[in-house]
C-alpha positions as CSV (number, residue, x, y, z in Angstrom):
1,X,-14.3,25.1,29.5
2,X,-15.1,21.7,30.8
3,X,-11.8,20.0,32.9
4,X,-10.3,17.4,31.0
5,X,-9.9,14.2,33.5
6,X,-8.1,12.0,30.6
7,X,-4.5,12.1,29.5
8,X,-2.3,10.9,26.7
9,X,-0.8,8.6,28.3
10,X,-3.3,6.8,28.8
11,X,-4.8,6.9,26.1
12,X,-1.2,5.9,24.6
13,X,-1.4,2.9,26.9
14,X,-4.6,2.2,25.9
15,X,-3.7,2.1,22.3
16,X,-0.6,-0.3,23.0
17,X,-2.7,-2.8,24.9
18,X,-5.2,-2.5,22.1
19,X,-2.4,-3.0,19.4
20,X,-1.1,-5.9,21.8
21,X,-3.8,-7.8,23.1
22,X,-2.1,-8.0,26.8
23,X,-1.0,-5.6,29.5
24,X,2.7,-7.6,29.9
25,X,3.2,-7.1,26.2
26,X,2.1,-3.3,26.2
27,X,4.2,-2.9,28.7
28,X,7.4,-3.5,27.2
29,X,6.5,-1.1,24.4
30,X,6.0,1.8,26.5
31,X,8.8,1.0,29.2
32,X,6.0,0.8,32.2
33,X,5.7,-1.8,34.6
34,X,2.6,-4.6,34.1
35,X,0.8,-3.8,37.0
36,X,1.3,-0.4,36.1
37,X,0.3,-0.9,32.6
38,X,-3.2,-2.9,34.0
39,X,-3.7,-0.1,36.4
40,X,-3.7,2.5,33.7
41,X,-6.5,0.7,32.0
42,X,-8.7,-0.3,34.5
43,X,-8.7,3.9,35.4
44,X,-9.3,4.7,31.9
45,X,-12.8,2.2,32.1
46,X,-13.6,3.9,35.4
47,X,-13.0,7.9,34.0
48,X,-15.1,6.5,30.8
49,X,-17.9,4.8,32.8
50,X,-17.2,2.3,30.1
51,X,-15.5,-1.4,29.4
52,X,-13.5,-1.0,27.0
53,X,-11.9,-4.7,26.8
54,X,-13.2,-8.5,26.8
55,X,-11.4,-10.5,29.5
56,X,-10.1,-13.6,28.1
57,X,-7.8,-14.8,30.4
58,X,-5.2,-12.6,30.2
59,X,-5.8,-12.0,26.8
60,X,-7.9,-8.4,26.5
61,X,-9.7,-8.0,23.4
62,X,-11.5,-4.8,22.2
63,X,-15.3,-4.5,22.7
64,X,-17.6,-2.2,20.8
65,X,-16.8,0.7,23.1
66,X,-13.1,-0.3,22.2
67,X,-13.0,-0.6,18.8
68,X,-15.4,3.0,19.1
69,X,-12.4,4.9,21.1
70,X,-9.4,3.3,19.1
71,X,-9.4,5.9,16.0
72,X,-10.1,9.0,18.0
73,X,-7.2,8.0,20.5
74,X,-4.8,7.0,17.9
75,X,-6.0,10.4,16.4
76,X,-5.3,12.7,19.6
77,X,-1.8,10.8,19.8
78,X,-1.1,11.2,15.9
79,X,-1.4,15.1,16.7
80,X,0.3,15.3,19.9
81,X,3.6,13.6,18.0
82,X,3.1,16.7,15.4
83,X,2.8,19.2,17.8
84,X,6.0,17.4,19.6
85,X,8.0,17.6,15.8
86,X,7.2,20.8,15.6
87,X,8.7,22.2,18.7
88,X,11.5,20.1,18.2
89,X,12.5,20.4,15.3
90,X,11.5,24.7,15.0
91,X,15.4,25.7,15.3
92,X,16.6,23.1,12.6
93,X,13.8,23.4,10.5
94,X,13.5,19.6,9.6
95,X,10.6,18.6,8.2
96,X,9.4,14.9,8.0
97,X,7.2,12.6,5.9
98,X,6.0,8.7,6.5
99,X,5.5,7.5,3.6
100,X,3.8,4.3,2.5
101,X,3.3,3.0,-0.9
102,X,2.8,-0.9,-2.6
103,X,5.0,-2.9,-4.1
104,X,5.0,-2.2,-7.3
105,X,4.9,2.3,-6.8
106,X,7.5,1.8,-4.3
107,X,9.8,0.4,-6.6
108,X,9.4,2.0,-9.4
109,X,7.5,5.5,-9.1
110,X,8.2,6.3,-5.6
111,X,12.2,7.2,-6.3
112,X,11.4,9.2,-9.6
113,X,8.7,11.3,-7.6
114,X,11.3,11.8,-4.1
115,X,13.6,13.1,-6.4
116,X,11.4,15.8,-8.7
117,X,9.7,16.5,-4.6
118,X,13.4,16.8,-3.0
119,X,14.8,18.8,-6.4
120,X,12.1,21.8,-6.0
121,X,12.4,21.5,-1.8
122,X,16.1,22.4,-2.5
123,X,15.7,26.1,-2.7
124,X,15.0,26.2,0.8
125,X,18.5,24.8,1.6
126,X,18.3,25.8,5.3
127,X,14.8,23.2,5.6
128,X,16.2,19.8,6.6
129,X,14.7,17.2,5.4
130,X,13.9,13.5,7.6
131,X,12.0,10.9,5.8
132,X,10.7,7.1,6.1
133,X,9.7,4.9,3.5
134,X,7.6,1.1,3.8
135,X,7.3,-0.8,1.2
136,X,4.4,-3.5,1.4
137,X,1.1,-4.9,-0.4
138,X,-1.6,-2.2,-0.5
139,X,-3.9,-3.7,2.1
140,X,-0.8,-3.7,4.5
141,X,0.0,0.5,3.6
142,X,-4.0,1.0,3.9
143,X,-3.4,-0.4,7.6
144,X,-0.6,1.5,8.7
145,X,-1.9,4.9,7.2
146,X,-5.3,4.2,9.8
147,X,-3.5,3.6,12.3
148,X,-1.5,7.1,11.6
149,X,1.9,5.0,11.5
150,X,2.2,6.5,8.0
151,X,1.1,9.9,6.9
152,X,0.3,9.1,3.3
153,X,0.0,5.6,1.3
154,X,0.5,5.6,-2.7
155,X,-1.3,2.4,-3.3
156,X,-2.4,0.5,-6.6
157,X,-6.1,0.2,-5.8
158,X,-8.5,1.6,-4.0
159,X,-9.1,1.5,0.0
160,X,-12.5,0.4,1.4
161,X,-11.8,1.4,4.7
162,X,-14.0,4.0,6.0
163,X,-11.1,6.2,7.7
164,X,-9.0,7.0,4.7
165,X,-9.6,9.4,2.5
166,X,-8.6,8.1,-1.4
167,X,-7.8,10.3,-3.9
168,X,-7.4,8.8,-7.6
169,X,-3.7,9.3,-8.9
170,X,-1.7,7.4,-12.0
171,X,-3.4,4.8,-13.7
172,X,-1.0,1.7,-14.7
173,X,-1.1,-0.5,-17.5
174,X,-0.6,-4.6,-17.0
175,X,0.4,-7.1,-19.2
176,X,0.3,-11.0,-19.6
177,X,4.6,-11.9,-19.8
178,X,6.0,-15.4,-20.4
179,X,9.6,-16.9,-21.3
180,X,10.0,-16.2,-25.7
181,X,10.6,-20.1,-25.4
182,X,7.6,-21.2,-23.7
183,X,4.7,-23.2,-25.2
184,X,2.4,-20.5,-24.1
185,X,4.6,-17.6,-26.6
186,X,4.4,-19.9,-29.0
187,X,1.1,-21.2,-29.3
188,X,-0.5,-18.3,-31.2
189,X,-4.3,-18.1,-32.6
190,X,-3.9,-18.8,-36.6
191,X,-1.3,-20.0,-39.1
192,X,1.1,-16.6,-38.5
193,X,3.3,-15.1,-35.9
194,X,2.7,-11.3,-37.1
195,X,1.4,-8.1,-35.3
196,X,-2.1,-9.5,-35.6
197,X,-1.6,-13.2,-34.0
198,X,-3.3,-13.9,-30.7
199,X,-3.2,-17.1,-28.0
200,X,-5.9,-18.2,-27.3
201,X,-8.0,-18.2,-24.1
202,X,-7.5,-22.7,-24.0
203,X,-4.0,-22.0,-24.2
204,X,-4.4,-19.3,-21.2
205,X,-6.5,-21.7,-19.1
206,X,-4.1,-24.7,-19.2
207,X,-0.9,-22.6,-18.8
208,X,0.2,-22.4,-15.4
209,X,-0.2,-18.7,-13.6
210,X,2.9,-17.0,-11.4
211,X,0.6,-14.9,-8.9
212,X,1.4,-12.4,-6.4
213,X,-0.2,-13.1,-2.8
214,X,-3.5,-12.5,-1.4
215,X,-4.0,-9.0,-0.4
216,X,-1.5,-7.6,-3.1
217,X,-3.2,-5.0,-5.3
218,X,-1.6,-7.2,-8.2
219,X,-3.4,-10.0,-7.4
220,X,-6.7,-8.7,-7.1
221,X,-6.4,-6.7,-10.3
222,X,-5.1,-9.8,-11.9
223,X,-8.1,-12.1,-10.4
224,X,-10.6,-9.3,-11.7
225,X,-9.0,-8.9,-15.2
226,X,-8.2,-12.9,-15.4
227,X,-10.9,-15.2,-14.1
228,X,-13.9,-14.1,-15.8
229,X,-12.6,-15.7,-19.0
230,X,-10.2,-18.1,-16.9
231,X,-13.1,-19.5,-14.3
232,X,-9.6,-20.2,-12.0
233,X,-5.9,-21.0,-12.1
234,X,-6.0,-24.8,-13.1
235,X,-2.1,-24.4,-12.2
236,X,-0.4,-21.5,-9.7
237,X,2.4,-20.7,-7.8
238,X,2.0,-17.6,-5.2
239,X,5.3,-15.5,-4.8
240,X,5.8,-12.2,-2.2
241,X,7.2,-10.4,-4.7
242,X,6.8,-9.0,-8.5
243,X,10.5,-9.5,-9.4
244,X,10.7,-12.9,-7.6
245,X,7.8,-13.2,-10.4
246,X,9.2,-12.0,-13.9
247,X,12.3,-13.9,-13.1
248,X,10.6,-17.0,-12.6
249,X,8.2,-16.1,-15.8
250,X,12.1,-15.9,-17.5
251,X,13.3,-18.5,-16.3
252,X,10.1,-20.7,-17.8
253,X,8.2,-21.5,-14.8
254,X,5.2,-19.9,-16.0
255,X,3.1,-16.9,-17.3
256,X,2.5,-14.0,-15.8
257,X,0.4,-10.7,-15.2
258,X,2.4,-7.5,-14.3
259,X,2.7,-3.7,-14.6
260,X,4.9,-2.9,-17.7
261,X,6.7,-0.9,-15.3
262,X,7.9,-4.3,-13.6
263,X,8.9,-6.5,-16.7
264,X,10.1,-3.5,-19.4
265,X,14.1,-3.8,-18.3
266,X,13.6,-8.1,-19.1
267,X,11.5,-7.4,-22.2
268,X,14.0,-5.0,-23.3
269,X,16.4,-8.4,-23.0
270,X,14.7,-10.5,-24.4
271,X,13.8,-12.5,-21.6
272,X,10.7,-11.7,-21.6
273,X,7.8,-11.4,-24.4
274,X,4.3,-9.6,-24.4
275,X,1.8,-12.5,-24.5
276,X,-1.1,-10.6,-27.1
277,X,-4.0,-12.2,-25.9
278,X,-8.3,-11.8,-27.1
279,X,-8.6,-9.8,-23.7
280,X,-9.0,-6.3,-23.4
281,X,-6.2,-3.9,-22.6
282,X,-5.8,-3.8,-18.3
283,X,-5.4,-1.2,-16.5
284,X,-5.5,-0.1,-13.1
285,X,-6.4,2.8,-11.0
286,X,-3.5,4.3,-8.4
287,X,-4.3,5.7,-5.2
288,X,-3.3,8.5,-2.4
289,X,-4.6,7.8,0.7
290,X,-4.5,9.7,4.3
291,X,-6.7,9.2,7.3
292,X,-9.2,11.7,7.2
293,X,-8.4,12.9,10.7
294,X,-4.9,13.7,9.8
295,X,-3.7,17.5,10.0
296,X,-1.8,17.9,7.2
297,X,1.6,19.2,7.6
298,X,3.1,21.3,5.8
299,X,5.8,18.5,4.1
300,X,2.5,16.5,3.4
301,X,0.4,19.2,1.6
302,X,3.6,19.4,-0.3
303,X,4.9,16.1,-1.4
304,X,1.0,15.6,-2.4
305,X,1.0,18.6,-4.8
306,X,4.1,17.2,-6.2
307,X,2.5,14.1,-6.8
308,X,-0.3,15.2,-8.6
309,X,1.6,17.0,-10.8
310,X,4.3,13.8,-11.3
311,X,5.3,13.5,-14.8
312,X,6.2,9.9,-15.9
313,X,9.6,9.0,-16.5
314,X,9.3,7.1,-20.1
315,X,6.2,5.2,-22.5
316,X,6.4,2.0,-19.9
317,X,5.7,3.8,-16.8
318,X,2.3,4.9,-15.0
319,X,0.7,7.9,-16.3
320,X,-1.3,10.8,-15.3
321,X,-3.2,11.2,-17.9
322,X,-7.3,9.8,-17.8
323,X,-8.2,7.1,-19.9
324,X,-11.9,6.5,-20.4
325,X,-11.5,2.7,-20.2
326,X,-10.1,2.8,-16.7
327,X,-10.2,-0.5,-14.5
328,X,-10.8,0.6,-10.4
329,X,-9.3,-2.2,-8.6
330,X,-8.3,-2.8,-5.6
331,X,-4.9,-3.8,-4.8
């Protein structure tokens, strides 16, 4: 067996001047001295026979051979902090989960699926159980997950990024929501209000649109479902969040385009009305991801049988079940 001349420190000091862009900020975050830091990495290039940063000042910035390196360190160190867990924790018997999921899962599917995952854990009841939730737009979950800060996303769209390994979950249904007051409910296609009346797509071009920001699953989903009919928003306003964006659709600002998930408690109200539109019914695709190069622990392999297996909680909520007509966005 060959001598290994590398360690984990250094590659962990690697991956904090990489995350950085500078050896003074690194150094903060791993409690080492600057010069210290920029030693560390100048002997990693020299054991590598390799640059692994653009000098730019005193800015370092990843080359090819850095960006190359990167996944496989954060990789090593991902399974180095397992193996550490797991000695430390052995006698307790904790076992812990990062868990990542969007906006929308996170806040309404997330707590429904912890609690069926800790009720059937509970027989065990000398396992302890440590766990850490993030909350965020899919795109910012798909990040963390490849950079092994999480150990699993729950995401409302798929991932493109080649280190992630994305496995189709719920699907979700989305609707188009506006105040029962606003010009938009009321103009309807024909002379009647019934079952059968429609806006129409004018109405939906000139209304103006309450949108979630770029890089939320919602948004993408609601530009690919939306502006092939709509050409663009004549009229928007972008908000960080989907409540911030049924209570401003209540409060008259606007219309709308959310999960039914989101807007069923102000429907139920009546602050809220179903806009019936000529579109076709939207749904979505949901997502697990993990990075391919994670070893599964043993609390991962089981919070992601538990997940497939999720039951929804009501009619409103994401479901397990296939549907043929199917939209795969990404969130």
């Amino acid at each position: 067996m060959d001598v290994l001349r590398l360690t984990l420190r250094q590659l962990q000091i690697f991956a904090a001047v990489a995350r950085s862009g500078s050896t003074t900020a690194a150094s903060a975050d791993i409690a080492l001295s600057q010069s210290a830091t920029s030693s560390a990495v100048n002997e990693l290039e020299r054991l590598l026979s390799l640059r692994l940063f653009d000098r730019a000042g005193k800015r370092l910035l990843l080359n090819d051979n850095g960006r190359a390196l990167l996944p496989r360190a954060l990789a090593l160190l991902d399974g180095a902090a397992d193996i550490e867990h797991m000695a430390r924790d052995a006698s307790a018997q904790t076992q812990s989960l990062r868990i990542g999921a969007s906006t929308t899962l996170g806040n309404y599917v997330l707590p429904a699926l912890l609690g069926q995952f800790l009720a059937a854990s509970q027989a065990d009841s000398a396992t302890a159980w440590r766990s850490r939730i993030s909350i965020g737009n899919t795109e910012a979950i798909c990040d963390a997950v490849a950079a092994f800060e999480l150990d699993i996303g729950l995401i409302e769209g798929p991932s493109n990024q080649a280190s992630l390994a994305v496995t189709p979950w719920l699907q979700d249904e989305l609707v188009i929501v506006a105040s029962p007051g606003s010009e938009l409910v009321g103009r309807v296609q024909g002379a009647g209000r019934g079952e059968n009346a429609r806006v129409p797509l004018k109405a939906l071009r000139d209304t103006l649109w309450l949108l979630r920001e770029a890089g939320s699953g919602t948004r993408e989903v609601t530009d690919q479902l939306l502006l092939p009919h709509l050409h663009s928003y004549r009229r928007s306003i972008e908000l960080g969040s989907s409540e911030a964006i049924k209570h401003a659709a209540a409060e008259g600002l606007g219309a709308a385009c959310l999960s039914q998930s989101v807007v069923r408690d102000l429907m139920a109200a009546g602050r809220l009305s179903q806009v019936r539109t000529t579109l076709p019914r939207m749904l979505r695709q949901c997502y697990l991801v993990v990075h391919r190069d994670k070893q599964p622990t043993a609390a991962l392999q089981a919070f992601m049988a538990q997940a497939q297996a999720l039951q929804p909680a009501g009619p409103d909520t994401p479901t397990g079940k296939p549907r043929s007509n199917e939209l795969k966005s990404r969130e």
